[in-house]
C-alpha positions as CSV (number, residue, x, y, z in Angstrom):
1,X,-15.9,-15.7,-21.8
2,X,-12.0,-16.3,-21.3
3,X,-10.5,-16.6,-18.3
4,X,-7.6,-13.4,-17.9
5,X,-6.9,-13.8,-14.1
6,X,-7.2,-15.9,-11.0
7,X,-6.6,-15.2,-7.9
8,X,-7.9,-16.9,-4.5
9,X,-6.7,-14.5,-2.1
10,X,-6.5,-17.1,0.5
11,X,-2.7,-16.5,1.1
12,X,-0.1,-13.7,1.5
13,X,2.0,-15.4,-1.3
14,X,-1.8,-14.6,-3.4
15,X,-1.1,-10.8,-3.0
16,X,2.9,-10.0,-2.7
17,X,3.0,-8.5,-5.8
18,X,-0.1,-6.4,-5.7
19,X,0.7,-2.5,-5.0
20,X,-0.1,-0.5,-1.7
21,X,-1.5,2.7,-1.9
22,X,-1.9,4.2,1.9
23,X,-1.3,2.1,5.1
24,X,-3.2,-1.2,5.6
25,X,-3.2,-4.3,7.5
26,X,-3.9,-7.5,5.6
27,X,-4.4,-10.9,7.4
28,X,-5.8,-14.3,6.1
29,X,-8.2,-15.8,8.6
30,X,-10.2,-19.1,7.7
31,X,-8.6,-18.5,4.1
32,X,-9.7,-15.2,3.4
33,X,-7.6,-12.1,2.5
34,X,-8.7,-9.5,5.6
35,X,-8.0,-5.9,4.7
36,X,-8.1,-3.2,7.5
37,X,-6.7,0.5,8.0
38,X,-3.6,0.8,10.0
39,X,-4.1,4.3,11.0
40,X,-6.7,5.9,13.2
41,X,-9.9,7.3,11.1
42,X,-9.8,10.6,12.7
43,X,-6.9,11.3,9.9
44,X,-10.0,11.4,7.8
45,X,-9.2,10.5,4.2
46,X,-5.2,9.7,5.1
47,X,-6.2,6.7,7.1
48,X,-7.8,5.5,3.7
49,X,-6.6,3.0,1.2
50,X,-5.8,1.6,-2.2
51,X,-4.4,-2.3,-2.7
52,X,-3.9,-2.3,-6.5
53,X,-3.6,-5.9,-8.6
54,X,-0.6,-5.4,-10.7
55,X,-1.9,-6.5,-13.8
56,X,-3.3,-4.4,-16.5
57,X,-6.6,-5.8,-18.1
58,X,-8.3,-4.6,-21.5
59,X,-11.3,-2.3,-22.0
60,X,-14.0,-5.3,-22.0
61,X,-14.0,-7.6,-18.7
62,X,-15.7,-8.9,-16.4
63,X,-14.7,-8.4,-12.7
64,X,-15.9,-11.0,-10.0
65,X,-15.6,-11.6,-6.1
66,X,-16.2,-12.3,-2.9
67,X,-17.0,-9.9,-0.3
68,X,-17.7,-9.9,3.6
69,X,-18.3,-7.4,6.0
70,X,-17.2,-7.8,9.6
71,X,-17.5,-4.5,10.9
72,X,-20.4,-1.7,10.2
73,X,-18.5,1.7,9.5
74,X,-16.5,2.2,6.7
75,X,-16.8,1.6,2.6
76,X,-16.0,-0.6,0.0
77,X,-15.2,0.0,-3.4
78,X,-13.4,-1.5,-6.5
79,X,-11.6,0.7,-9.0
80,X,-11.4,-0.7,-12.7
81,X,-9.9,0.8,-15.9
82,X,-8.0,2.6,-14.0
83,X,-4.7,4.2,-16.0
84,X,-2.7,7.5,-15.9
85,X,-4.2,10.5,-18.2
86,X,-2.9,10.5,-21.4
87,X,-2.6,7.1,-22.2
88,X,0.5,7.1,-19.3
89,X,0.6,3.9,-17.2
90,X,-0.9,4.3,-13.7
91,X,2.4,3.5,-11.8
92,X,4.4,6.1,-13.9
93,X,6.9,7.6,-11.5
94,X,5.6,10.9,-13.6
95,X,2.4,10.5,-12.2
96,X,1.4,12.2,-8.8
97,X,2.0,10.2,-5.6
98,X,-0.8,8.7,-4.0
99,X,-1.0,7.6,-0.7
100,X,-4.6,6.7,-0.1
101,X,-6.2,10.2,-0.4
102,X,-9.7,10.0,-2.4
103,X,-9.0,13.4,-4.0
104,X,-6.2,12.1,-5.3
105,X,-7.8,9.1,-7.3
106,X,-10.9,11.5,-8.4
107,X,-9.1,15.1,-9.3
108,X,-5.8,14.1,-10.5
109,X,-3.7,12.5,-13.0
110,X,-5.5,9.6,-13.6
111,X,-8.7,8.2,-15.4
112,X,-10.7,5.4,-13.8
113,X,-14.2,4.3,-12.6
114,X,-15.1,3.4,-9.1
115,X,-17.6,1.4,-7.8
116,X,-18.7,1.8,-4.1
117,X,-21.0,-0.8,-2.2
118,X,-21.5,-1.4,1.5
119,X,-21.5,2.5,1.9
120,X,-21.6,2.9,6.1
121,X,-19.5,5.7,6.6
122,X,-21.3,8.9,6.6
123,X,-24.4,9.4,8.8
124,X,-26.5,9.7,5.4
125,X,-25.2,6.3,4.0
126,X,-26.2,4.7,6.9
127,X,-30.0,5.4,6.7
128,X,-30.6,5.1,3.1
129,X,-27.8,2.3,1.6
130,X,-26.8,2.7,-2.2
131,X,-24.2,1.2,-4.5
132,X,-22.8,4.5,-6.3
133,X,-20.6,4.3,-10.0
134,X,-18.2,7.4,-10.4
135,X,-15.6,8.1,-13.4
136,X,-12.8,10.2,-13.3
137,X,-11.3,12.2,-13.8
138,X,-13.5,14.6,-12.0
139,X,-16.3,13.3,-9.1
140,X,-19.1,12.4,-11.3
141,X,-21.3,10.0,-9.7
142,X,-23.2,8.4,-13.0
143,X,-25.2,5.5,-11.7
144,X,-26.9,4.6,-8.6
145,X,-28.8,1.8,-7.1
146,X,-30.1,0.3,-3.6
147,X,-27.1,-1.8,-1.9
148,X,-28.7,-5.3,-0.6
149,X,-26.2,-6.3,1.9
150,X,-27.0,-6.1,5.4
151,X,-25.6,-4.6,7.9
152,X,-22.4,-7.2,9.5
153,X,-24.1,-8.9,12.0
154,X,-26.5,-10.6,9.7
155,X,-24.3,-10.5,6.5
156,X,-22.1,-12.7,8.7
157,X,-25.0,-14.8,9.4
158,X,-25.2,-15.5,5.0
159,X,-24.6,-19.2,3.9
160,X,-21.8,-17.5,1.7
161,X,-20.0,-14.5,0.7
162,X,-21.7,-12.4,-1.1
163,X,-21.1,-12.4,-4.8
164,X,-20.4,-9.0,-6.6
165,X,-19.6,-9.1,-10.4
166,X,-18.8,-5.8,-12.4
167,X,-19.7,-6.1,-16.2
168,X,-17.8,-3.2,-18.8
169,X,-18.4,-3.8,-22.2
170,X,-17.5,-1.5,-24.8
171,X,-19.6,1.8,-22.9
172,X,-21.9,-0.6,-20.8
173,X,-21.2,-1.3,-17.2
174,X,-23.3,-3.9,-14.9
175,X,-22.6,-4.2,-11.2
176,X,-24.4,-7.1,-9.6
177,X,-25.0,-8.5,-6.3
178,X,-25.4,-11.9,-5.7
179,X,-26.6,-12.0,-9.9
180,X,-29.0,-9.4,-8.6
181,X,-28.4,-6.3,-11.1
182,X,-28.1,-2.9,-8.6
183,X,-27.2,-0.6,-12.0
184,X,-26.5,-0.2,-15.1
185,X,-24.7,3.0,-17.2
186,X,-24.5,3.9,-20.8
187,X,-21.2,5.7,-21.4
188,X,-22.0,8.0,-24.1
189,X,-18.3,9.5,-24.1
190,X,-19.5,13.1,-24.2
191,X,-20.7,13.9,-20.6
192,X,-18.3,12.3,-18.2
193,X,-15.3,12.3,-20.7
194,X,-13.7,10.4,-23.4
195,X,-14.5,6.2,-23.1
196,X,-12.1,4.6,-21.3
197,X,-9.9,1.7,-22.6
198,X,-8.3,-0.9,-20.5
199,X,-6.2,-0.1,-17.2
200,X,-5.7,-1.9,-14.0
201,X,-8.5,-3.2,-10.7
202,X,-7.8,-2.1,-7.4
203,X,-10.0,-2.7,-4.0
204,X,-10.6,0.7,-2.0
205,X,-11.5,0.5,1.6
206,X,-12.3,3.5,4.0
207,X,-11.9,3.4,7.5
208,X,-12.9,1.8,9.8
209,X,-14.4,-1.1,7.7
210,X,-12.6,-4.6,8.3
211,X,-13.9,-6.8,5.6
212,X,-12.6,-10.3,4.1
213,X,-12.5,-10.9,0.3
214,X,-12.5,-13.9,-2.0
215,X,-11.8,-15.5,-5.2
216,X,-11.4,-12.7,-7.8
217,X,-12.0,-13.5,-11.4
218,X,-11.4,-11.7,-14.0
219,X,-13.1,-12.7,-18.2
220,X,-12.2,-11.1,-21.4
221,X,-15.7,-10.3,-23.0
């Protein structure tokens, strides 16, 4: 695999050109980029989040990082070939605003697929914990599989971060914990839509989660 990107996330200089979608704190304790909502979760899905990378990656990559819960409510979730509909670039100023809104990522303007983990929000998620796949445009969830990671109080308690690696080759996607494989999917490009091609990685965090990410990687395959 080729190396495309690097980034340690251990700094603010890491992230100042990365693109904020919604209203979010980010700190940098013990080296770590911290993400956390800045407004108050009763705003429902306005207190909610999008903290794009700026660059735009090809259709086959391989996605890697670090990831640690410190609180137990909330979600996680990376976005990957993401891109406006029509082969428009996702930060066209004729593209919709978004400010967060999950609606707005799913039944829009744009094309993407998103991969949730540590899943804590909704009294359901809590007692039975699942890594979901969706593609958009449109809310199809298209893979599913059991979520390892504990709840914060032991995660924290982990020798490391926990590892999570997202695998899209031509219409195959991985997504592995820890080199533990949760799922895979099969695009077939009929069901869920036309394939998608290259577009641009984004983390996705609902509130109230706090949680501390790590050395993000990104391979050409």
């Amino acid at each position: 695999m080729k190396l495309l990107y690097e980034n340690p996330l251990e700094k603010q200089s890491d992230v100042d050109s990365f693109i904020k979608e919604g209203e979010l704190k980010i700190s940098f304790a013990n080296g770590k980029m911290r993400l956390e909502n800045m407004l108050d979760e009763a705003l429902g899905q306005k207190s909610n989040f999008l903290f794009w990378c700026p660059k735009k990656f090809p259709s086959d990559i391989q996605i890697e990082w670090d990831f640690m819960p410190l609180s137990d409510s909330g979600l996680a979730m990376m976005f990957f070939c993401a891109n406006g509909k029509n082969g428009i670039d996702l930060f066209d100023k004729s593209l919709h605003k978004r400010t967060g809104e999950y609606q707005q990522y799913h039944s829009s303007d744009i094309n993407a697929f998103h991969a949730s983990y540590f899943r804590r929000k909704l009294a359901d998620e809590r007692i039975f914990h699942t890594c979901n796949l969706r593609k958009s445009c449109g809310f199809h969830l298209v893979a599913q599989g059991a979520d390892p990671i504990p709840s914060a109080i032991d995660a924290q308690k982990s020798p490391s971060m926990y590892h999570i690696t997202i695998k899209k080759e031509q219409s195959n996607i991985t997504f592995s914990i820890n080199n533990l494989t949760i799922y895979t999917f099969i695009d077939d490009g009929k069901t869920y839509g036309n394939l998608l091609d290259g577009g641009y990685i984004g983390f996705r965090q609902m509130a109230p989660l706090v949680a501390e990410y790590s050395s993000l990687k990104v391979f050409a395959l």
